[in-house]
MDAnalysis code that builds the backbone (N, CA, C; Angstrom):
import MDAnalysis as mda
import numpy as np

u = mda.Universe.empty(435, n_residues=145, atom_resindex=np.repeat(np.arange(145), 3), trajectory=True)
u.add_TopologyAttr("name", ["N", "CA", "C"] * 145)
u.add_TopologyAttr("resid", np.arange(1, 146))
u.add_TopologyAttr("resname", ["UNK", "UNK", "UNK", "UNK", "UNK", "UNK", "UNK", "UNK", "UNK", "UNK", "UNK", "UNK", "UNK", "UNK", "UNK", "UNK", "UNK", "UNK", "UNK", "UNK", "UNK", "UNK", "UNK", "UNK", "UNK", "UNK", "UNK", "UNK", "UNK", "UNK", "UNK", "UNK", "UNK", "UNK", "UNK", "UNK", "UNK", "UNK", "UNK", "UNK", "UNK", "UNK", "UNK", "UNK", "UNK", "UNK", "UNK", "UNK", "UNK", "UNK", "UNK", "UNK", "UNK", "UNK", "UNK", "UNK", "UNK", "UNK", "UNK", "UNK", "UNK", "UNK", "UNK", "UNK", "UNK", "UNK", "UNK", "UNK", "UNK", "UNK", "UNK", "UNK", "UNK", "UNK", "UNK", "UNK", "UNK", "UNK", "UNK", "UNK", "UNK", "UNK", "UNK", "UNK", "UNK", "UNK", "UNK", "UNK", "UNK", "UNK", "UNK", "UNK", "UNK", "UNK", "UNK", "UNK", "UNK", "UNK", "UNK", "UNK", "UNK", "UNK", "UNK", "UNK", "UNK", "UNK", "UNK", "UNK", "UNK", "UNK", "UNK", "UNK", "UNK", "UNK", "UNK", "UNK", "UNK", "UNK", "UNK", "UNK", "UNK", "UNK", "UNK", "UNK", "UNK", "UNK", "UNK", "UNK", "UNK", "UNK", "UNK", "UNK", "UNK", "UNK", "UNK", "UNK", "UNK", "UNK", "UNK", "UNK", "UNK", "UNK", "UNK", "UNK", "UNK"])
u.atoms.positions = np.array([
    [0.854, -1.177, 0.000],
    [0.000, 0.000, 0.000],
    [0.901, 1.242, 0.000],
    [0.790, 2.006, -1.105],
    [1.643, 3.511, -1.154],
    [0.968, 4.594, -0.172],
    [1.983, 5.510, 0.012],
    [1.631, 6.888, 1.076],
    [0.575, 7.232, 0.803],
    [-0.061, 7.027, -0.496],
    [-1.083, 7.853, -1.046],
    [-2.224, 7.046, -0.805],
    [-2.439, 5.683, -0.736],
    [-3.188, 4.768, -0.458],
    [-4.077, 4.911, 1.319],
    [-2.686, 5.325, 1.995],
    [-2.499, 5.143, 3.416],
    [-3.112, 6.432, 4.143],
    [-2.873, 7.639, 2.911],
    [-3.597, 8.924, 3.365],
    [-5.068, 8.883, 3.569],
    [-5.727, 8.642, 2.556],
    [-6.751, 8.168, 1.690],
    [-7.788, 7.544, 2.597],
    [-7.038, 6.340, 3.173],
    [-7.835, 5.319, 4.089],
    [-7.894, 5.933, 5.462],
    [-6.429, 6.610, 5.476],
    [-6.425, 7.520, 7.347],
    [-7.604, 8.748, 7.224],
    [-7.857, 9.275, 6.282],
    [-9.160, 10.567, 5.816],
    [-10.410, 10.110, 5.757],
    [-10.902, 8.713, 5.229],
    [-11.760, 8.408, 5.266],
    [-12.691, 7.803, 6.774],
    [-11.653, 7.061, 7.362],
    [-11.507, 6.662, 8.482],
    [-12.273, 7.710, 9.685],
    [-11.178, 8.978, 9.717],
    [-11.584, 9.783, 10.334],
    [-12.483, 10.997, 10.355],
    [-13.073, 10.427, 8.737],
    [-13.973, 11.837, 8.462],
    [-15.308, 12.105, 9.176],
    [-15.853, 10.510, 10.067],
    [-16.956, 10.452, 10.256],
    [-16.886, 11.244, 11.438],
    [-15.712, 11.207, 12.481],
    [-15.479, 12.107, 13.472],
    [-15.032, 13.733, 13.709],
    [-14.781, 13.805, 12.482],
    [-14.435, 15.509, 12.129],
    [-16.081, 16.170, 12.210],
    [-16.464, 15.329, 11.393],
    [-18.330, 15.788, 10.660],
    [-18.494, 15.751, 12.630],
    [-18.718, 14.447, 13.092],
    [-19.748, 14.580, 14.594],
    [-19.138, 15.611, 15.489],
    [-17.748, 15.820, 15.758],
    [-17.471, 16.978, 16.474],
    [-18.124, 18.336, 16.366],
    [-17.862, 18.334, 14.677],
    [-18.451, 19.939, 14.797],
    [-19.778, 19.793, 15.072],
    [-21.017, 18.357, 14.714],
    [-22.009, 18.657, 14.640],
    [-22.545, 18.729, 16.678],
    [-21.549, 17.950, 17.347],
    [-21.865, 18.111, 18.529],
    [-21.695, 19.656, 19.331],
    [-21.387, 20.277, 18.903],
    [-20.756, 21.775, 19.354],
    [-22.029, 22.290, 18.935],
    [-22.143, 22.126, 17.422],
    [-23.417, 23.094, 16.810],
    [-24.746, 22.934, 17.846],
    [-24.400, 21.393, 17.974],
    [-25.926, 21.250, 18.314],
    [-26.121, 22.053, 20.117],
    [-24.523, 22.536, 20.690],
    [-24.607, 22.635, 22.233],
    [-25.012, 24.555, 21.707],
    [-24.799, 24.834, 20.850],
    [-25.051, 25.932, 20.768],
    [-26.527, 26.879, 20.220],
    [-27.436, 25.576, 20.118],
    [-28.859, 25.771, 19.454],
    [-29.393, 26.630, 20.215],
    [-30.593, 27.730, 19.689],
    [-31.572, 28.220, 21.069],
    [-31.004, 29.748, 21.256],
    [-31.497, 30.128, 21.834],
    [-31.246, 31.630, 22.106],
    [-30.353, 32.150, 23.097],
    [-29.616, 33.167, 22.775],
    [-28.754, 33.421, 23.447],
    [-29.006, 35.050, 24.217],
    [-28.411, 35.740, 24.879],
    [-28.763, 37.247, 25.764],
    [-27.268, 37.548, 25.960],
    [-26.812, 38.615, 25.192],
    [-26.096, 39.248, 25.059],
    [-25.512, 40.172, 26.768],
    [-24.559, 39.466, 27.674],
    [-24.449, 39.845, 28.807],
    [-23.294, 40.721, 29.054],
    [-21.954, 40.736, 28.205],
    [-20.840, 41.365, 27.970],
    [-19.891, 41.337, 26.281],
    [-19.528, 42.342, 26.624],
    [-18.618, 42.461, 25.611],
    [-17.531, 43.361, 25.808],
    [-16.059, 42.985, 24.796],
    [-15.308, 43.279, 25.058],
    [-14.404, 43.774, 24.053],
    [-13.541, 44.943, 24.299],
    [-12.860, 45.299, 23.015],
    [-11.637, 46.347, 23.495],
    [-10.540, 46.088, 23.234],
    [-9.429, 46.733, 23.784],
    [-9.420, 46.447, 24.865],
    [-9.159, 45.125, 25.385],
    [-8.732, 45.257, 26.966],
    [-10.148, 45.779, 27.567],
    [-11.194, 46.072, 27.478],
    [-11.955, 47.175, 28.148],
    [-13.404, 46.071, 27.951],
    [-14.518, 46.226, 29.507],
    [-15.724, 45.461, 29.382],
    [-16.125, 47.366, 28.677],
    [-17.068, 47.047, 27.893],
    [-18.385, 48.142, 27.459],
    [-19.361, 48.192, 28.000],
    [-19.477, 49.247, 28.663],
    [-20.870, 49.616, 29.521],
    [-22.550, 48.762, 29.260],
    [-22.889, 48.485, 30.337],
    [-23.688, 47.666, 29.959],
    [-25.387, 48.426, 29.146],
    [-25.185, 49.827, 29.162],
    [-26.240, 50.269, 28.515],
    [-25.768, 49.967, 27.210],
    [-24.786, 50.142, 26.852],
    [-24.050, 49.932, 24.979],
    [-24.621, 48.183, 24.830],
    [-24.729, 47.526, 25.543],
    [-25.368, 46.328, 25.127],
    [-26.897, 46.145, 24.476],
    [-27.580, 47.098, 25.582],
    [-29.183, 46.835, 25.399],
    [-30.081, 45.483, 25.970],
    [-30.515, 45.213, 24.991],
    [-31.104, 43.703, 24.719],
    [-30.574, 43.218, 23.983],
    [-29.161, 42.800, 23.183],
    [-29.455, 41.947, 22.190],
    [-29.386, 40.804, 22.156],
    [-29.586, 40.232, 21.507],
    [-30.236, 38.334, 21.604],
    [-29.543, 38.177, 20.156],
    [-29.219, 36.858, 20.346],
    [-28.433, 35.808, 19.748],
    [-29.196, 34.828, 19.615],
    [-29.912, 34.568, 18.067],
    [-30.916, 32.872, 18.095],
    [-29.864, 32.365, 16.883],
    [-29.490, 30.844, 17.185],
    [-29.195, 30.092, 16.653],
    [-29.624, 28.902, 16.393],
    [-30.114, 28.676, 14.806],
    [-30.944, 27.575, 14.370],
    [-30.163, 27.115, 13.656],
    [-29.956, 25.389, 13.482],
    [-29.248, 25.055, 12.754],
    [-27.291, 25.540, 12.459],
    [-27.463, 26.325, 11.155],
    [-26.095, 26.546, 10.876],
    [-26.579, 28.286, 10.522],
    [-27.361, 28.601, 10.880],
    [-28.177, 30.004, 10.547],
    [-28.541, 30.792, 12.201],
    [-28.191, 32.129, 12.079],
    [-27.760, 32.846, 13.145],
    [-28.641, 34.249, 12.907],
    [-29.063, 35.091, 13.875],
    [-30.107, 35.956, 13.639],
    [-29.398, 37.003, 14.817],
    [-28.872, 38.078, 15.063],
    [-27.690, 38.681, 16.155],
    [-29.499, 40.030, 16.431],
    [-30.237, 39.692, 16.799],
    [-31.032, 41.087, 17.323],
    [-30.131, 42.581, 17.933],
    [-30.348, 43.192, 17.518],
    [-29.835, 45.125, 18.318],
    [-30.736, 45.621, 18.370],
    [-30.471, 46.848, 19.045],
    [-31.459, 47.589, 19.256],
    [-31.895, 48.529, 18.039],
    [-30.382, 48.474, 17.631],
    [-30.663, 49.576, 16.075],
    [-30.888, 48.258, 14.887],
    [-31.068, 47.420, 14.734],
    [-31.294, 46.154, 13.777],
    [-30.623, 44.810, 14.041],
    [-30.894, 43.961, 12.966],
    [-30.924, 43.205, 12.879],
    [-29.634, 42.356, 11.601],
    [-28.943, 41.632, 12.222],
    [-28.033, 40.977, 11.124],
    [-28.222, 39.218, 10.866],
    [-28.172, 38.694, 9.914],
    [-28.886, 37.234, 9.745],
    [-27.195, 36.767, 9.052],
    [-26.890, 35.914, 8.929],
    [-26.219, 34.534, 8.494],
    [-26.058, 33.583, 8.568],
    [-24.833, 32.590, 8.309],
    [-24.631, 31.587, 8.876],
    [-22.969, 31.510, 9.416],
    [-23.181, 30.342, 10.773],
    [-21.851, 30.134, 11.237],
    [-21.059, 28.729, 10.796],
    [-19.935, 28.786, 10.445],
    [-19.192, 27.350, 9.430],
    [-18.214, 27.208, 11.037],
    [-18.381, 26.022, 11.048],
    [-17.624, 25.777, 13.116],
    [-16.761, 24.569, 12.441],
    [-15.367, 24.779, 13.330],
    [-14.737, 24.103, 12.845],
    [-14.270, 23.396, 14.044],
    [-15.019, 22.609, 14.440],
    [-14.991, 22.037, 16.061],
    [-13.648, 20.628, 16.211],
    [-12.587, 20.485, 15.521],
    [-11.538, 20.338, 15.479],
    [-10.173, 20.856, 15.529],
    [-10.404, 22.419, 16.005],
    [-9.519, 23.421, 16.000],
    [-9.297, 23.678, 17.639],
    [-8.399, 24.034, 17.957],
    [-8.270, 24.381, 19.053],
    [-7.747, 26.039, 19.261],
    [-8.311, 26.851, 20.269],
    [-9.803, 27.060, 19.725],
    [-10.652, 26.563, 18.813],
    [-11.758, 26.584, 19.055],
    [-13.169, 25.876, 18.201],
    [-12.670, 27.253, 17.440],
    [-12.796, 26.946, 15.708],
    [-12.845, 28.141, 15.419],
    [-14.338, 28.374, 14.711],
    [-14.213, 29.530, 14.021],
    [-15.801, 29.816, 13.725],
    [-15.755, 31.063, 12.325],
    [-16.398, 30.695, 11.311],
    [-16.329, 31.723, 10.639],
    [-18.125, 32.061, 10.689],
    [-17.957, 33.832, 10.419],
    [-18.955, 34.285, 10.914],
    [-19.339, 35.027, 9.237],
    [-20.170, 34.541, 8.630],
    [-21.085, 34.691, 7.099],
    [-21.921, 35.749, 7.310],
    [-21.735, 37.346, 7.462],
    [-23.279, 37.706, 7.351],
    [-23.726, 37.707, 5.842],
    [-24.905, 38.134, 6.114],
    [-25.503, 38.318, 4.410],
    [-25.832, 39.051, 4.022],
    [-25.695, 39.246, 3.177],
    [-25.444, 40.593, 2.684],
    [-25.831, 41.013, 1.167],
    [-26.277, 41.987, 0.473],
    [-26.618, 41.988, -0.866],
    [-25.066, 41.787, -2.005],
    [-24.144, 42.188, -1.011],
    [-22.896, 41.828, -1.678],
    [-22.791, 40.083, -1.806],
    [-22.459, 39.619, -3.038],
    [-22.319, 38.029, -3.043],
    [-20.863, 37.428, -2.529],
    [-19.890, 38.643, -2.769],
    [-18.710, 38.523, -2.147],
    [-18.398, 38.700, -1.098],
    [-19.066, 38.789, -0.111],
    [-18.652, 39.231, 1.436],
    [-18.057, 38.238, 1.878],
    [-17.186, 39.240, 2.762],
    [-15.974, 38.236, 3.100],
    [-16.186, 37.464, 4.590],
    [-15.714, 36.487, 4.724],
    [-16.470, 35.991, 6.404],
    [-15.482, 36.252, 7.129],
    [-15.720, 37.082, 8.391],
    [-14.921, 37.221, 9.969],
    [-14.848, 36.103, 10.577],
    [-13.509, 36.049, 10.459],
    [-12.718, 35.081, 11.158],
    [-13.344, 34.897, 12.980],
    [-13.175, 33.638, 13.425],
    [-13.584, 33.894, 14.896],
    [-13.070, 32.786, 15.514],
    [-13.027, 33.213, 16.915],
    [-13.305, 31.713, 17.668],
    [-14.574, 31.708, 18.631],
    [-14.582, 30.580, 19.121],
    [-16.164, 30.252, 20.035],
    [-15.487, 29.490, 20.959],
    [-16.433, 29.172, 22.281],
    [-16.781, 28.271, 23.279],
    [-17.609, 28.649, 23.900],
    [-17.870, 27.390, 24.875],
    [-18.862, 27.563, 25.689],
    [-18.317, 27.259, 27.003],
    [-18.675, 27.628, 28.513],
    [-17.567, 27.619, 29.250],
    [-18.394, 28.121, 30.729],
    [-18.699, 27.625, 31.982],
    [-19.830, 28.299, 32.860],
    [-20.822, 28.109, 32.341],
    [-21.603, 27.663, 31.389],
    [-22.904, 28.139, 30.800],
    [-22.714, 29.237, 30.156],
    [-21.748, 30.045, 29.522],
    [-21.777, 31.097, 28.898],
    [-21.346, 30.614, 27.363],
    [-21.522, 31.487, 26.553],
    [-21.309, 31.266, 25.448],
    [-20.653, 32.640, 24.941],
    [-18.796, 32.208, 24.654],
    [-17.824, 33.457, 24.343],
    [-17.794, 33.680, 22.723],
    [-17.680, 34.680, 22.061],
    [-17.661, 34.580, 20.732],
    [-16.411, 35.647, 20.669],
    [-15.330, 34.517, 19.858],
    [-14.341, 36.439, 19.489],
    [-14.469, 36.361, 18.396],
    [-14.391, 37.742, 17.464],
    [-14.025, 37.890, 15.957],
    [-13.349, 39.106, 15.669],
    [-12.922, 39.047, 14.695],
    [-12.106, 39.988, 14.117],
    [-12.491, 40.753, 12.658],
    [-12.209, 41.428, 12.252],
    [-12.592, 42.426, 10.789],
    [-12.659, 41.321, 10.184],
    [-14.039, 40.816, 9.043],
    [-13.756, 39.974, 7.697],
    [-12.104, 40.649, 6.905],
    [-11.667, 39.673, 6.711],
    [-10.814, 39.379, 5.673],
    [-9.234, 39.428, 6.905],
    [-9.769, 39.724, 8.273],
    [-8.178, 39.292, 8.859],
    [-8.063, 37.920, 9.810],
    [-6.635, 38.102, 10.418],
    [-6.563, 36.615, 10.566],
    [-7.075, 35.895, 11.527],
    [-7.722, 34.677, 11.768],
    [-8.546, 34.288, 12.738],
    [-7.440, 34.486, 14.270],
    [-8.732, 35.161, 15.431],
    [-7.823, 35.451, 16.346],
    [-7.503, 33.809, 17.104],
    [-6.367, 33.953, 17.882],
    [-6.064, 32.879, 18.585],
    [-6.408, 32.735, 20.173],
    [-6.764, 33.733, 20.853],
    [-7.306, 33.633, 21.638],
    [-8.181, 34.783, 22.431],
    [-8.975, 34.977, 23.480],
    [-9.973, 35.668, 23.945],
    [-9.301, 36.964, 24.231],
    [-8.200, 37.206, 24.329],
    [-7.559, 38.625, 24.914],
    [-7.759, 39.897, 24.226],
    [-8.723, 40.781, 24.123],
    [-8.956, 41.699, 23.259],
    [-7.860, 43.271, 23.756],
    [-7.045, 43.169, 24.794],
    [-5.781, 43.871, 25.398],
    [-4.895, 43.830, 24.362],
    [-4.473, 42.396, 24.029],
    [-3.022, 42.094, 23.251],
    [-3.597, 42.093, 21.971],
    [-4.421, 42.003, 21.996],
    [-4.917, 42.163, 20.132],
    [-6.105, 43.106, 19.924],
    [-6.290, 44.472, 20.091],
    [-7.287, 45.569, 19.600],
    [-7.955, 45.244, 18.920],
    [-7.425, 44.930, 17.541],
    [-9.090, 44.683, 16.674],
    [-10.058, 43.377, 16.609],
    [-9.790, 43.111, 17.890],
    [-10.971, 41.464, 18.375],
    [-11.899, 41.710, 19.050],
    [-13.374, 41.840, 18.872],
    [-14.163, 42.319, 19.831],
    [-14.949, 40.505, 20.579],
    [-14.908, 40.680, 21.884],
    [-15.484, 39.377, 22.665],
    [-16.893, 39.914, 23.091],
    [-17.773, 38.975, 22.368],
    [-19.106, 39.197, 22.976],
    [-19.751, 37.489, 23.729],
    [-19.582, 37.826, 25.351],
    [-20.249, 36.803, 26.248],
    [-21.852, 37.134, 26.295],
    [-22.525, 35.867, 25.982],
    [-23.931, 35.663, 26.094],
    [-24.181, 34.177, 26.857],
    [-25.419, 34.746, 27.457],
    [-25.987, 33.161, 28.201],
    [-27.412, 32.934, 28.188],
    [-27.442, 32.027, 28.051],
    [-28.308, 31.106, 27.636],
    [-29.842, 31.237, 27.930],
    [-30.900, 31.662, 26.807],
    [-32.001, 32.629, 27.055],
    [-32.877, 31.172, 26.813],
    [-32.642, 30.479, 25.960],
    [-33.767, 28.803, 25.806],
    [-33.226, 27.990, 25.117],
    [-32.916, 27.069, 25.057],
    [-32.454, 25.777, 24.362],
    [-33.704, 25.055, 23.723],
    [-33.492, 24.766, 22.618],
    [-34.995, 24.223, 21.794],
    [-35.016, 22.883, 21.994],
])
């Protein structure tokens, strides 16, 4: 059996567990979420700058409520990464929009989201001090479907 044979069979092998990881994450993240903190430069943001907003996640499709509107996409989870990473799709009338890089967990019952500007590099971890342009938004858990 050649290297190429051996790749082949080691990919197939393990593809069924790449697919259930991420789908087990997706599925811990179903249901609505309440926007409790956020973070950006080292700094929490006042909790009136929050409002209400709510976080519903169905499926692979995401709905972010504000007070000034509303943003819809989908999230692509790559629950084999360490950080879980996460690219964040909004939608947009542009067909080219670019997806913000992110990471996720869940952790206390909270649910952390970092991301960064579409088109830069996925951040590596929660510290929005050592890296400025990462904003962390913590939400917890409003209903599980």
């Amino acid at each position: 059996m050649n290297r190429f044979s051996i790749a082949v069979a080691l990919f197939l092998a393990w593809s069924p567990l790449i697919g259930a990881a991420d789908t087990k994450f997706a599925d811990s993240l179903q249901g609505e979420w309440k926007l409790v903190e956020s973070w950006a430069n080292g700094t929490q943001l006042p909790a009136q700058i929050l409002g209400d907003a709510t976080l519903k996640v169905t499926g692979d499709r995401y709905v972010l409520k504000r007070s000034n509107g509303e943003t819809v996409g989908k999230l692509k989870i790559d629950a084999n990464q360490q950080p879980i990473s996460v690219d964040i799709i909004a939608e947009s009338k542009d067909a080219d929009a670019v997806p913000s890089p992110g990471i996720i967990k869940i952790e206390a019952g909270k649910l952390h989201l970092c991301g960064a500007p579409p088109g830069s590099e996925r951040p590596v971890d929660f510290d929005t001090l050592r890296r400025p342009k990462i904003t962390v938004l913590v939400f917890t858990r409003v209903n599980k479907p």
